[in-house]
N, C-alpha and C positions, 0 to 999 in steps of 0.2 A: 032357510036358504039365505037370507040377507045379513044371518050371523057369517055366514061359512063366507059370502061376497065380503065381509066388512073384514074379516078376516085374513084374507087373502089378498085385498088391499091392503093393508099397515104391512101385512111381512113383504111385497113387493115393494112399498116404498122403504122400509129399513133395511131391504138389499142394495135399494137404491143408492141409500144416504151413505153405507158401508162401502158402497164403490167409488163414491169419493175420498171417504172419510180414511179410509185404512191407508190409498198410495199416500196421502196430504201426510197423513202422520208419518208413514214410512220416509217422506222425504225430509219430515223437519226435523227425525230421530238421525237423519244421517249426516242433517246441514251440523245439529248442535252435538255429533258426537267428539268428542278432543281426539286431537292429532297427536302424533310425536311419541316419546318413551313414558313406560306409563311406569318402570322401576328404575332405582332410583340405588345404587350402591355405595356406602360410604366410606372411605378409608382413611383411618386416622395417621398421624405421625410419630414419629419421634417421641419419648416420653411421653407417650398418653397413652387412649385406649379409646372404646366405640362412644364413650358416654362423651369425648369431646363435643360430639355432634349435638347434644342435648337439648340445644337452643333450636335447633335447625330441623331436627326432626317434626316436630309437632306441626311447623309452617310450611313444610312440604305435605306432608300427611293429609292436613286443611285444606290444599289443591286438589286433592284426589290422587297423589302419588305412593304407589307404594316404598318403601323405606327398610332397609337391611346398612345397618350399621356394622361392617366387618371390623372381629377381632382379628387383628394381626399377630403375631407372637414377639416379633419383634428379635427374632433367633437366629436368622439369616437372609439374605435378600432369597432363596430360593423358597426358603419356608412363607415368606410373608405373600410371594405371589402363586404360591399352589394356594394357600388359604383365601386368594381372594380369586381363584380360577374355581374352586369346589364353591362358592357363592354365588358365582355367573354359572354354575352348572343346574344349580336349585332350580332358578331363574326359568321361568320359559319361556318370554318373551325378550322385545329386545332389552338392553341396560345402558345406562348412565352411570358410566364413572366418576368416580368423586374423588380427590387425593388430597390431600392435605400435608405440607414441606414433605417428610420423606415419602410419605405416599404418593406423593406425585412417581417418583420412580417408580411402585409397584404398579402403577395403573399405566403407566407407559410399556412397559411389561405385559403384565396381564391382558389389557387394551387389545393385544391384537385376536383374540378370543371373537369366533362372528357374532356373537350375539350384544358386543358393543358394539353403540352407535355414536357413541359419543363421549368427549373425557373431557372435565373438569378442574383443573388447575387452582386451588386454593393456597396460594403464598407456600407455591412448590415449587418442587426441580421437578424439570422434565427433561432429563439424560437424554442425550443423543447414542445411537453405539459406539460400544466402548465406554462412556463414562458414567459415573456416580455419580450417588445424592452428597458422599462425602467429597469428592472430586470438585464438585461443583461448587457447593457450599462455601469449604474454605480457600476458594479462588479467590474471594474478595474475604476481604478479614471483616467482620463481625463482633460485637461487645462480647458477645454468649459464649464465645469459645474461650474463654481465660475462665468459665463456671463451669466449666465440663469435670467430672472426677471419674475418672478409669477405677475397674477395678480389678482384681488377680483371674478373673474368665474371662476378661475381654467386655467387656460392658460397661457402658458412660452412663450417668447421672449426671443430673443439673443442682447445683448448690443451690437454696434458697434464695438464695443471693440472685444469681442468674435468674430462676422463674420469676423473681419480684419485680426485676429491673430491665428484664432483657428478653423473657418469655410471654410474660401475661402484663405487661405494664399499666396498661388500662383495665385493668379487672378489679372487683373489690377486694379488699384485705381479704376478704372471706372464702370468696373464690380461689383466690393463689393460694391461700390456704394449703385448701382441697386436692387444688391444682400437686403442690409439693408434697401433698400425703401421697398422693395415688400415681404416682409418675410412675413410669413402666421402663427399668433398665435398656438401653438399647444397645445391641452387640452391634460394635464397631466393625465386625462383618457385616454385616446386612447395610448398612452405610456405605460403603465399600464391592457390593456389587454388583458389577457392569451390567448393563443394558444388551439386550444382542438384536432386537427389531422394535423399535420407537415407533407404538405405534400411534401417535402424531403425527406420524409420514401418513398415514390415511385414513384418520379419522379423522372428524371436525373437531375442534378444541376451544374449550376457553379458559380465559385466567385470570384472578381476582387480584391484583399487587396488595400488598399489603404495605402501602405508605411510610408506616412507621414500625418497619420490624427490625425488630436486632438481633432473629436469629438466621437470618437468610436477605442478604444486603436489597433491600428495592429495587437498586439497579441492575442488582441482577434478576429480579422476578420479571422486572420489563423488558429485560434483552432476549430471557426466557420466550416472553410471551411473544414476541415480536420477531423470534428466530421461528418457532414453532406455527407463527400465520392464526395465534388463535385471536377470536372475538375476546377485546380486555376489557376489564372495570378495574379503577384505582381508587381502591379507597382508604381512608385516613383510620389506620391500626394497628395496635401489634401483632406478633406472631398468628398470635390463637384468634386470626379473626371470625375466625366462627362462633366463637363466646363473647368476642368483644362488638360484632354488628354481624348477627345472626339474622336482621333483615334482609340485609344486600345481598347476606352468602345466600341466604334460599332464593332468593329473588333473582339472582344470577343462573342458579342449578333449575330454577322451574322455567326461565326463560329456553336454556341449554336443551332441557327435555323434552318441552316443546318444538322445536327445530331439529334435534339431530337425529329426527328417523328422513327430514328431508330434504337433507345434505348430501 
């Protein structure tokens, strides 16, 4: 008998302890769950491809964000935003746009998909309607455009020349290298076009200037950033600043994703 009482006290006191113990935990599983977009999409620019992001990925990752590097094809401005509208489809939650120089147009584009909550400006153009990432670009003349080579389909390369001096300037010999093996032709269609709903007009936005770029003038990444109302950081690099201070850029986009589900 004073088994079965010894009994039936411990399991009444550890219903007890359970009736505290389980809300206490439920509340502090809900103080310390993260806020904000938990993926994270990336788009690359102009002669590259998803592996620009290389630096960038693994420091987002590290935060607990998920990470899709979109291949673009680089074929047409219509091609390049259906491929990054079939990425936000995968997707089930909300997303974080990411552009980089011409990607910014696609993601201004794409951008107005519901499941964006927010776009990222990475030493890009973000077209207004009606215009271009080419429109825009050589409104201010730039080093980079006397390296461009056309070829007989309508497609531009960057001479060696250009990626060493005017694309990746701060990068190591090694990397520009790389950089000039693996450049990805870009049809000067897809440059070329237009925007038809920016959506900047109602998402939250931010934008990284890239201080010292020579393929996309500074002053005009700040006028970008500043016609557009996004949150800026300016920092000291060229083009490819995602390779060249891969800190900031994740640091900037984990900030972005944090915030813009509560904008």
């Amino acid at each position: 008998m004073q088994v079965f009482r010894f009994v039936r006290n411990v399991m009444a006191t550890c219903a007890a302890l359970l009736a505290i113990i389980v809300p206490a935990a439920r509340a502090t599983a809900q103080t310390q769950s993260p806020t904000g977009v938990k993926t994270v999409l990336l788009i690359h620019g102009a002669w590259a491809d998803g592996s620009s992001w290389s630096k960038v990925i693994p420091l987002l990752e590290a935060k607990g964000l998920r990470v899709v590097a979109v291949q673009i094809p680089l074929t047409s401005f219509a091609d390049d935003v259906s491929a990054t509208k079939r990425a936000i489809a995968l997707e089930d939650g909300p997303v974080l746009l990411v552009g980089h120089s011409y990607g910014g147009a696609v993601i201004t584009e794409a951008g107005n998909d519901a499941k964006v909550a927010g776009l990222v400006f990475v030493s890009a153009v973000a077209p207004d309607t009606g215009e271009s990432a080419f429109g825009l670009i050589t409104s201010v003349q730039t080093p980079i455009g006397t390296e461009l080579r056309p070829d007989s389909s309508g497609y531009l390369k960057l001479t060696p020349k250009g990626i060493a001096e005017d694309f990746a300037q701060d990068l190591s010999a090694k990397e520009i290298e790389v950089l000039t093996a693996t450049q990805v032709p870009t049809s000067v269609a897809a440059m070329k076009g237009e925007v038809t709903t920016p959506a900047w007009k109602s998402k939250p936005s931010w934008y990284i200037v890239a201080a010292n770029d020579r393929a996309i003038s500074p002053v005009l990444e700040a006028a970008q950033a500043k016609r557009i109302g996004a949150t800026t950081t300016t920092v000291p690099s060229s083009h490819v600043i995602m390779l060249a201070q891969p800190s900031k850029v994740a640091a900037v986009i984990f900030d972005a994703a944090s915030k813009a589900s509560s904008k």
